[in-house]
C-alpha positions as CSV (number, residue, x, y, z in Angstrom):
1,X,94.5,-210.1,16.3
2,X,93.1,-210.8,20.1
3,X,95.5,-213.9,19.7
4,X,98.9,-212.6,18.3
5,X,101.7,-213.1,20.7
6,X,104.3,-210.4,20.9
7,X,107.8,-211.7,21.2
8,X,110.1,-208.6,21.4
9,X,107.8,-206.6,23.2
10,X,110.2,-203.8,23.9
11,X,108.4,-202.9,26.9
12,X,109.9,-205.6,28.6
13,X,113.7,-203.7,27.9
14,X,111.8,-201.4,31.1
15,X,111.0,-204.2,33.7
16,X,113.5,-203.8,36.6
17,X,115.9,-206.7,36.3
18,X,115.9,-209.5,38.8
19,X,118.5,-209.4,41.6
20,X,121.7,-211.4,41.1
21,X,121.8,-214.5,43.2
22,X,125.0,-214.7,45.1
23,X,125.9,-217.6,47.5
24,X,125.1,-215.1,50.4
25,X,121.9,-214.5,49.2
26,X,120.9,-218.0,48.3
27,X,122.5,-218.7,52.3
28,X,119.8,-216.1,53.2
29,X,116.8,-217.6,52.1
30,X,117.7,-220.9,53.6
31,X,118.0,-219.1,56.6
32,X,114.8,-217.7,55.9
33,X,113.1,-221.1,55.5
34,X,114.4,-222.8,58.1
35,X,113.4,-219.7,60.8
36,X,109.8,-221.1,59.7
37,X,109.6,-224.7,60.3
38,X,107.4,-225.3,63.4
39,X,109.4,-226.1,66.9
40,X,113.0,-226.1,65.3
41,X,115.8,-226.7,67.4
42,X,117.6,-223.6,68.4
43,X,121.1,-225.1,67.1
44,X,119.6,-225.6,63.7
45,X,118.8,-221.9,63.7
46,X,122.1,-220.3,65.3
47,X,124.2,-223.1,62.8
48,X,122.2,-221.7,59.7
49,X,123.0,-218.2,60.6
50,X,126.7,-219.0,61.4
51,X,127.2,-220.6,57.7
52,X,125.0,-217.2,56.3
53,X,127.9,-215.6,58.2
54,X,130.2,-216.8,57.0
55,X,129.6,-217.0,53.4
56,X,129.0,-212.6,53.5
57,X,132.6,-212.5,55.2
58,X,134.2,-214.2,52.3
59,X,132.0,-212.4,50.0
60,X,133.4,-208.9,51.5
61,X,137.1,-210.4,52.0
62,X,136.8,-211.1,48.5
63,X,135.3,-207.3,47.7
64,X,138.4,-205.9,49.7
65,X,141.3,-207.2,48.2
66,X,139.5,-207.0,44.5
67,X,139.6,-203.1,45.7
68,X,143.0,-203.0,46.9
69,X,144.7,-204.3,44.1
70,X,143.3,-202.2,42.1
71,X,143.9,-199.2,44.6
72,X,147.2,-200.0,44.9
73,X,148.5,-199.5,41.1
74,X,146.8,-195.6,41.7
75,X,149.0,-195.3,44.9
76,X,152.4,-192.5,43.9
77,X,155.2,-192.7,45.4
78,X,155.5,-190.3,48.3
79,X,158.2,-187.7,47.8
80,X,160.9,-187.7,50.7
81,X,160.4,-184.2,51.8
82,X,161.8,-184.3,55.4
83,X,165.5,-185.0,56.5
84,X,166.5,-186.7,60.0
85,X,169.4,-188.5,61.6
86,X,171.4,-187.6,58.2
87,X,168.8,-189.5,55.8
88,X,165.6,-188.9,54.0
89,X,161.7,-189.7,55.1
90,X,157.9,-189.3,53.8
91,X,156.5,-187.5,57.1
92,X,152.7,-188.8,57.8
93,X,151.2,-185.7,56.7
94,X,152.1,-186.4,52.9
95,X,151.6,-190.0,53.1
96,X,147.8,-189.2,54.0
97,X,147.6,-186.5,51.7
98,X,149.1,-188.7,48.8
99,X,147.2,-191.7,49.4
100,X,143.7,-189.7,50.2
101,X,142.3,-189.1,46.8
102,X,142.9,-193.5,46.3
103,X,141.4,-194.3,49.4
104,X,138.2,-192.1,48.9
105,X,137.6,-193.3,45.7
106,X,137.6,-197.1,46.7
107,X,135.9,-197.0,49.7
108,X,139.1,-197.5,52.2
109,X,139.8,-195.8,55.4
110,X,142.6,-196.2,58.0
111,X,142.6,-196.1,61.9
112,X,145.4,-196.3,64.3
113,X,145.5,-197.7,68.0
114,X,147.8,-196.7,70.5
115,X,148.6,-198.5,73.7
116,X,152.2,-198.6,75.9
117,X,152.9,-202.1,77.1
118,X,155.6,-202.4,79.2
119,X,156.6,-198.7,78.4
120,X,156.8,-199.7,74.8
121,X,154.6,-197.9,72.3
122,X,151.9,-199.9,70.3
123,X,150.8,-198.7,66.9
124,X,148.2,-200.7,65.4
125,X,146.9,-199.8,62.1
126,X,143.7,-201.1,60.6
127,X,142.8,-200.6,57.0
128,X,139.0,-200.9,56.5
129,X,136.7,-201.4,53.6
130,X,133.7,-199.8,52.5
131,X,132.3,-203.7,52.2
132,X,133.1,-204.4,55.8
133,X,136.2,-206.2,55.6
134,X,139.5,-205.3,57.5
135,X,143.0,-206.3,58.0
136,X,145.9,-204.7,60.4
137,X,149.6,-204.7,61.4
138,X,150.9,-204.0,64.9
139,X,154.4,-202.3,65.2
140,X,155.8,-202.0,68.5
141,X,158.7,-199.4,69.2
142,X,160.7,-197.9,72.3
143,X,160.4,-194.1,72.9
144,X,162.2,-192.1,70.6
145,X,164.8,-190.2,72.9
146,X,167.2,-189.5,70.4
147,X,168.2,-185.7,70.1
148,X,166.6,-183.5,72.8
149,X,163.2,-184.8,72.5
150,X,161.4,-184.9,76.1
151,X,159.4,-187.7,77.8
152,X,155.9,-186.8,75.5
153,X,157.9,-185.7,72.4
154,X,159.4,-189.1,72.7
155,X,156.1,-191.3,73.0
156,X,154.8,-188.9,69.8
157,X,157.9,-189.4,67.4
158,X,157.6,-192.9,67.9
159,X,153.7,-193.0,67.3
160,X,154.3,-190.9,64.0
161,X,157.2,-193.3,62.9
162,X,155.1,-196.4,63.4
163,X,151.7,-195.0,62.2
164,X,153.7,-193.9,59.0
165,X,155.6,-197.8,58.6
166,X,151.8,-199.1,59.3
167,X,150.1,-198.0,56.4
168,X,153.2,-198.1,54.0
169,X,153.3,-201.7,55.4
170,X,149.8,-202.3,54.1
171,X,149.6,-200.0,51.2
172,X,152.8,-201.3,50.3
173,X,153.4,-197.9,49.6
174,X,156.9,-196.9,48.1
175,X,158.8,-194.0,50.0
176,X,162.3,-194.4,49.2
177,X,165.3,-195.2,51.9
178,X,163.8,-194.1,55.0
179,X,166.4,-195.3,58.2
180,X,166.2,-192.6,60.2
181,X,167.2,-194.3,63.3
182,X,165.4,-198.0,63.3
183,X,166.4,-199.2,60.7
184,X,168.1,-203.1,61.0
185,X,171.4,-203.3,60.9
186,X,172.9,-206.4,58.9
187,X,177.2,-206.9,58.0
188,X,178.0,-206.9,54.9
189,X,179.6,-209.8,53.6
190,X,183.0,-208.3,51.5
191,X,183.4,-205.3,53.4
192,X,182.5,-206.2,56.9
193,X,180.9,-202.9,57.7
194,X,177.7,-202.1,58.9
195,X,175.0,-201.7,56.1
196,X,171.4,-200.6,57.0
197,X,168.3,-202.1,55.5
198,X,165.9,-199.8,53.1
199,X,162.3,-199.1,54.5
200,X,161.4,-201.1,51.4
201,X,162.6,-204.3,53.2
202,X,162.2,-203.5,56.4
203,X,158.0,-203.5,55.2
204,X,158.7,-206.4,53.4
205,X,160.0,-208.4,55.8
206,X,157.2,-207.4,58.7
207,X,154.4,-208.7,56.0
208,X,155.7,-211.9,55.7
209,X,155.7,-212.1,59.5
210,X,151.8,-211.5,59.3
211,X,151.2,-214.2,57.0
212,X,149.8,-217.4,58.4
213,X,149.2,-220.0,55.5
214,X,152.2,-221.0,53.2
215,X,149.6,-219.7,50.2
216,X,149.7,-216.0,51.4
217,X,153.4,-216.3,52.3
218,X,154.2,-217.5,48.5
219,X,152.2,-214.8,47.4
220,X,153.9,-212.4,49.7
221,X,157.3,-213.3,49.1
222,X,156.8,-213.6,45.3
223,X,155.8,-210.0,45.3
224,X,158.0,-208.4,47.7
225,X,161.1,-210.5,45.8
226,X,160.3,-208.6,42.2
227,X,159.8,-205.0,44.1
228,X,163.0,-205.7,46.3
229,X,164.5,-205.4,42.4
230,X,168.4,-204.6,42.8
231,X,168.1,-204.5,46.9
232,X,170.7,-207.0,47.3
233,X,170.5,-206.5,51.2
234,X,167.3,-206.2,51.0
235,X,166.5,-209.6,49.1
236,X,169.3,-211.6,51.2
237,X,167.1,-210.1,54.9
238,X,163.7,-210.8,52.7
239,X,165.0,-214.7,52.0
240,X,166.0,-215.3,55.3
241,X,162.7,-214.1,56.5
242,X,160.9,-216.2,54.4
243,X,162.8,-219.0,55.7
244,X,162.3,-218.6,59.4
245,X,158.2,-217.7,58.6
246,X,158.2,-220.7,56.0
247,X,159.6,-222.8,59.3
248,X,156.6,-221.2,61.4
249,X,153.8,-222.0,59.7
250,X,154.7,-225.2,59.1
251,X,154.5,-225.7,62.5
């Protein structure tokens, strides 16, 4: 009996099991090794950790949109609640109280910049990830004067509206019509009068400015062409967009 081998020994179902391997990690024991060979060159050692680098940023890029896209089919729509300038708008508090319980539960957060070049007003928004990762938009406005607003209320209506067109821009969060005052104005081609665009393309088209390989801009466009669905202003601004960013990174 002192020489039976056990082949299912069940036991072993209770041994931890061994870590996964991942590129990273494989990267990180080369680094590992080559930090102890005798009187290395320093470039060795700095190029090694560059490519370890590397590797763990496209490992959390990856993490980040893998999370997003499935965020994004949890995302509502926002109800318009608010009225201004004779049309409908999400205001920012429901857009964070919509989007919250989504963000929590994948591990996103958002942060805004704010800076006035030139007297114009800044709004940078950065989405972040749990893993690390990050991407951002910059929307740059003029004070919002309209009404009876003063000087500060000016600066802060215009850093609500572009905080609020940040992270729909990035959420690609759906809100409705909102073109309560900066909206793009376009002509109509049978009736000759001024037609506004929908917030819906108005996002659309800024994401397609922020794409810088024709890859992401196919992917963009292909997406924002089946949600502009029955937007024929909205597709006809959308395709010329694509056209002139098509034009730029071919550059």
């Amino acid at each position: 009996m002192g020489n039976e081998i056990v082949v299912n020994d069940k036991r072993s179902d209770m041994m931890p099991p061994e870590p996964a391997t991942t590129p990273a990690i494989q990267m990180l024991r080369m680094v590992e090794k080559v930090m102890m060979v005798p009187d290395i060159p320093i470039e060795r050692i700095e190029m090694a950790i560059k490519m370890k680098n590397d590797m763990e940023n496209r490992d959390y890029e990856k993490l980040f949109y893998a999370d997003l896209a499935a965020m994004q089919v949890e995302l509502p729509r926002v109800i318009e609640s608010k009225k201004a300038h004779n049309s409908s708008y999400a205001p920012l508090e429901d857009i964070n109280d919509t989007i919250r319980p989504a963000m929590q539960k994948w591990g996103f957060a958002v942060t805004f910049r704010v800076t006035q070049p030139g007297g114009a007003i800044q709004v940078e928004t950065i989405l972040s990830h749990k893993a690390g990762h990050h991407i951002n938009t910059v929307i740059t406005l003029p004070p919002d004067t309209s009404g009876s607003k003063n000087g500060t209320q000016a600066v802060g209506s215009s850093i609500s509206y572009g905080k609020r067109y940040g992270i729909s821009a990035l959420l690609n969060i759906s809100t409705g019509d909102d073109t309560d005052g900066y909206a793009a104005g376009r002509k109509d081609t049978q009736t000759n009068s001024p037609t506004e665009l929908s917030s819906k393309a108005l996002d659309w088209v800024a994401m397609l400015e922020e794409q810088r390989t024709e890859k992401d801009l196919l992917d963009c466009f292909t997406t924002g062409w089946a949600s502009l669905k029955g937007d024929g202003a909205g597709r006809e601004a959308f395709m010329k967009a694509k056209d002139a960013a098509k034009a730029r990174v071919a550059k």
